[in-house]
C-alpha positions as CSV (number, residue, x, y, z in Angstrom):
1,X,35.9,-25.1,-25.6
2,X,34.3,-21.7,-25.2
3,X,31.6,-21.4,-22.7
4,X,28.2,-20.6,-24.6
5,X,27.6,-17.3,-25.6
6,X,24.8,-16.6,-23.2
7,X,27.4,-17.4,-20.5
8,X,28.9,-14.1,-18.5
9,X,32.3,-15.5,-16.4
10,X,34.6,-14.0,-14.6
11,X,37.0,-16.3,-16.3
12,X,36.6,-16.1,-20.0
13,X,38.3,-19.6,-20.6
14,X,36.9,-23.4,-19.8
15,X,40.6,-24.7,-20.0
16,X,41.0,-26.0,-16.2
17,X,44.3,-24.7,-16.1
18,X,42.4,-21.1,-15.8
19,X,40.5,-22.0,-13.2
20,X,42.8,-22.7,-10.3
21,X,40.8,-23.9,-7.3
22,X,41.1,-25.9,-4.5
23,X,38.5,-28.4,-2.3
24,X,37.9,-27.7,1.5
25,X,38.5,-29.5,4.8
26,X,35.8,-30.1,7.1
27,X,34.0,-26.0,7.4
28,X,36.8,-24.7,5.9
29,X,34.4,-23.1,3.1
30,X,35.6,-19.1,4.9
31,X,39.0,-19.8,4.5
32,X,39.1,-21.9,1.1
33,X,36.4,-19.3,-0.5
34,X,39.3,-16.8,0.0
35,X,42.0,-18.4,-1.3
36,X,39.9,-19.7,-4.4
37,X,38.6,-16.7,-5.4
38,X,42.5,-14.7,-5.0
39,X,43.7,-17.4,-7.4
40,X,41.0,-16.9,-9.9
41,X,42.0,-13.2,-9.7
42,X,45.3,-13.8,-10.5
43,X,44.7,-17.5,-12.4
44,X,47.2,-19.2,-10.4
45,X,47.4,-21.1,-7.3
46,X,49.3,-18.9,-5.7
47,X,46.8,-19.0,-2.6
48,X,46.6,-22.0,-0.2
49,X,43.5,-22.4,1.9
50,X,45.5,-24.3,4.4
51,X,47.7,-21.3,4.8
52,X,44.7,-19.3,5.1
53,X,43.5,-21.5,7.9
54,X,46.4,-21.6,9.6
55,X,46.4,-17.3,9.6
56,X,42.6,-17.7,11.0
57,X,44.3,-18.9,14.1
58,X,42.0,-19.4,17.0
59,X,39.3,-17.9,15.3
60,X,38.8,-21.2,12.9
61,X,37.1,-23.4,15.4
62,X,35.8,-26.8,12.7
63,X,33.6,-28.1,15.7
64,X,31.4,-24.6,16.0
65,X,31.5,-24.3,12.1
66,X,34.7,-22.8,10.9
67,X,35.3,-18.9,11.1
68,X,32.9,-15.9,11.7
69,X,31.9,-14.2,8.2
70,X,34.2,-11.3,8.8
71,X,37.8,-13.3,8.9
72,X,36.9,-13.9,4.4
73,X,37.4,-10.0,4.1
74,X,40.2,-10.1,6.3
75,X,41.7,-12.7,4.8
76,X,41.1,-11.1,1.4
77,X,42.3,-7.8,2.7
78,X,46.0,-9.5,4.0
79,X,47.3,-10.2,1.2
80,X,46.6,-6.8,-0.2
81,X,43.2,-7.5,-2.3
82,X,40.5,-5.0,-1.8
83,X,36.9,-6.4,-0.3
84,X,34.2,-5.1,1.8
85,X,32.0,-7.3,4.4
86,X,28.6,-6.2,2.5
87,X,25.0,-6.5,2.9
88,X,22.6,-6.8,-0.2
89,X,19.3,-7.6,1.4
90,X,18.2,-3.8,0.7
91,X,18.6,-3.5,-2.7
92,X,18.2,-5.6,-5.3
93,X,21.3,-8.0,-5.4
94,X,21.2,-9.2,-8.6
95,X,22.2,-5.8,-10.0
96,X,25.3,-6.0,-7.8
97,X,26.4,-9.5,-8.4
98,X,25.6,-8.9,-12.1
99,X,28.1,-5.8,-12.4
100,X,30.7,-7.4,-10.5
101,X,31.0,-10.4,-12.9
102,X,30.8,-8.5,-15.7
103,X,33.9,-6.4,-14.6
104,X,35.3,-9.5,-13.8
105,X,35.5,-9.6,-9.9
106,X,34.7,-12.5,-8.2
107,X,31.9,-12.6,-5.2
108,X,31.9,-14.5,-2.3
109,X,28.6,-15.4,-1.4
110,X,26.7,-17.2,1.7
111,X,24.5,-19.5,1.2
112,X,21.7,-21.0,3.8
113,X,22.1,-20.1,7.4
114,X,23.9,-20.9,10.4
115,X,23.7,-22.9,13.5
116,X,22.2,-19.3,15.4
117,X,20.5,-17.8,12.0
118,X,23.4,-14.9,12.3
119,X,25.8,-15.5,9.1
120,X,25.2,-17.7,5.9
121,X,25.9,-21.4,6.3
122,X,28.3,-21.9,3.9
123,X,30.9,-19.7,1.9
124,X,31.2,-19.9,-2.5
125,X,32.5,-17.6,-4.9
126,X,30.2,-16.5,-7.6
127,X,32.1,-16.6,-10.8
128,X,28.8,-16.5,-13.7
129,X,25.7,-15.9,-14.6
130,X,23.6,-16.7,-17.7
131,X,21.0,-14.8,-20.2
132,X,18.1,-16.5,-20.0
133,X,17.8,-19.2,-22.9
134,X,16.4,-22.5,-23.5
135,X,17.3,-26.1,-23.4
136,X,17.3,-28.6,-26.1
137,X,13.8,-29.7,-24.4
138,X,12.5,-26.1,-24.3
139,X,12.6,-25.4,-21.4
140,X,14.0,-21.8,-20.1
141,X,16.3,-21.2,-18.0
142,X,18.3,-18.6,-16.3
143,X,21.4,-19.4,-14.1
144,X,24.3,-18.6,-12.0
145,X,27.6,-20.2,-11.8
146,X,29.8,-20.6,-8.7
147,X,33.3,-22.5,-7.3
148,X,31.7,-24.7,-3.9
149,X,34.7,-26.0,-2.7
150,X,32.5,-29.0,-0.9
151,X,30.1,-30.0,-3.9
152,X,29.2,-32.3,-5.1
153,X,30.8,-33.4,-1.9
154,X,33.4,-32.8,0.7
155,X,36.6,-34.0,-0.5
156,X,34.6,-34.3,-4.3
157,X,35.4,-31.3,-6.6
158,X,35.6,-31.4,-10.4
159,X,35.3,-28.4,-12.5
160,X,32.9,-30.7,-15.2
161,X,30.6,-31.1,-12.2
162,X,27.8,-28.7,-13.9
163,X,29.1,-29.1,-17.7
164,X,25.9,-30.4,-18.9
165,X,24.1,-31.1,-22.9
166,X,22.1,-28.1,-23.0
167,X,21.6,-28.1,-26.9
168,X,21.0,-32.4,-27.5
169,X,23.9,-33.1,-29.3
170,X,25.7,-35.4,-27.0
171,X,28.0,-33.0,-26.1
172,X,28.4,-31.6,-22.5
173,X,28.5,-27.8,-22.9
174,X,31.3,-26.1,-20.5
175,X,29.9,-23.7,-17.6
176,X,32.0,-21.3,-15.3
177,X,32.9,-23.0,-11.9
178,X,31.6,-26.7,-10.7
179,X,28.0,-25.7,-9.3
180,X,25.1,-24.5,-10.8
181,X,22.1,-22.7,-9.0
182,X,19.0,-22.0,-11.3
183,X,18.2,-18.1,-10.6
184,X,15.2,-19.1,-8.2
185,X,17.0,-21.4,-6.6
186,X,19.4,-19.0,-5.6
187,X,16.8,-16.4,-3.7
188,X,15.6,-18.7,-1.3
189,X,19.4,-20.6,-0.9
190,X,20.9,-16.6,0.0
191,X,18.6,-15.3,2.9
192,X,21.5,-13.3,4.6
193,X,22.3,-11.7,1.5
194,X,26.1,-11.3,2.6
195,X,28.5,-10.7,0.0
196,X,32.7,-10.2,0.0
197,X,33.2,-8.5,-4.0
198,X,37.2,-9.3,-4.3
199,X,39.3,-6.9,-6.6
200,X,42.9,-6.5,-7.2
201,X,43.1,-3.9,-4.7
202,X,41.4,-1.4,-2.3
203,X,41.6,1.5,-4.1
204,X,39.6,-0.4,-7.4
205,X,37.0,-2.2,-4.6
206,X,36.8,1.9,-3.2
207,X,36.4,3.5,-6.5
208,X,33.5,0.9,-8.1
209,X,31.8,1.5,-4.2
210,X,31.5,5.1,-4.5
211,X,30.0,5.2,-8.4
212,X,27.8,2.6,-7.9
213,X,27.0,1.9,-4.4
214,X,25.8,4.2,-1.2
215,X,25.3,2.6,2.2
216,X,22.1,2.4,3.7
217,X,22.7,3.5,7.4
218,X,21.5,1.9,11.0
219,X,21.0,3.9,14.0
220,X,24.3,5.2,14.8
221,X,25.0,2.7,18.0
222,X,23.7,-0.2,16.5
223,X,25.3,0.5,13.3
224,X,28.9,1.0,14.7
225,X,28.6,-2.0,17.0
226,X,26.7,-4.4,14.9
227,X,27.8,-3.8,11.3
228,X,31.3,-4.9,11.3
229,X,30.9,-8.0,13.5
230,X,27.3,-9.2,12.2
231,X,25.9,-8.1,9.7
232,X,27.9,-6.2,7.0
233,X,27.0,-2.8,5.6
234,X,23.4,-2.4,4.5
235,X,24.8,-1.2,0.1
236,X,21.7,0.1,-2.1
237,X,22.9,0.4,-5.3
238,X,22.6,3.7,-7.6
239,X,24.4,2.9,-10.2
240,X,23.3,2.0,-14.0
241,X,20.2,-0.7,-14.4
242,X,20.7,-2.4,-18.4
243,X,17.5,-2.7,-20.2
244,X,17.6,-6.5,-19.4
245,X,17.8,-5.8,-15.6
246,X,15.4,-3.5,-15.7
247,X,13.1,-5.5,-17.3
């Protein structure tokens, strides 16, 4: 079944045999992120997020949360995918997230915040978004889709979690992924604004960055020290704003 036409998807297909994902172990949401969103790439589960945690070595500790935010890019960037550890709380980062899925990249996101407020509480990969439209109850909505390899529940993950009868005919209409975040929802859920774009290489991650993106720059010493360890670098985006984004 198609998804509905005011669905944008990464993967074009509801068929679960496109979407090959895997659930998490206990904080395992850096590692398994990766490895989800390398197999949606190339829809197959080639990718095992115990492999991944296994290549995390020491620096997967379960007990103080998993792994710091920069081991997803390096993850991503081992087995020869291109990624950047990025930053979108200075621009707006719904333009960004928007182009990506519409080129079809995948976006690791984190959500909430951690134990000491310095990375996002939990890793997903952002594989949708919606148009706005309305339900069969009028109301309107607007939407985006991701893979949470914990939801509904650790150990619980079913790609007809968020399939849902949006137009009353008894019928559960297919969405992208297993978890659904209504568009407000999602700016008060993504405080850090850390992102992890994941293309089939670096030279297509390099190109896209340069026509589209220009980093926003911290003091020279701070910016050396802090950007690749804490916070990622600050992108502002210059590329092309559709008349719906703009609106």
């Amino acid at each position: 079944m198609p998804f509905p036409r005011y669905v944008h998807s990464v993967v074009g297909s509801s068929d679960t045999v496109a979407w090959p994902i895997e659930a998490q172990g206990v904080n395992e949401c850096g590692c398994t992120s990766a490895s989800n969103a390398l197999n949606l790439l190339v829809r197959d589960l080639r990718f095992r997020k115990d492999d991944f945690v296994r290549q995390a070595g020491l620096l997967f500790q379960p007990r103080l949360g998993g792994t710091p935010s920069p081991m997803t890019g390096w993850l991503i960037r081992r087995h020869g995918f291109g990624t950047h550890f990025g930053n979108l709380s200075r621009t707006d980062y719904e333009l960004v997230l928007r182009d990506l899925i519409d080129r079809g990249v995948p976006a690791i996101v984190e959500i909430g915040l951690d134990p000491v407020n310095m990375y996002g509480g939990h890793s997903i990969v952002l594989v949708g978004y919606s148009d706005p439209y309305r339900d069969h109850a009028g109301q309107l909505r607007e939407e985006y889709y991701f893979v949470d390899a914990q939801y509904p529940a650790l150990g619980q993950v079913s790609l007809a979690t968020n399939d849902v009868d949006v137009d009353g005919d008894d019928v559960a209409e297919p969405f992208p992924g297993n978890r659904t975040i209504a568009r407000h929802e999602l700016r008060e859920l993504y405080p850090k604004k850390i992102y992890y774009p994941v293309f089939p290489t670096q030279a297509d991650h390099d190109a896209w960055y340069r026509q589209n993106l220009r980093p926003d720059p911290a003091p020279p010493l701070l910016g050396w020290l802090l950007g690749p360890l804490l916070t990622g670098s600050y992108d502002v985006w210059i590329g092309p704003r559709s008349a719906a984004q703009a609106a």
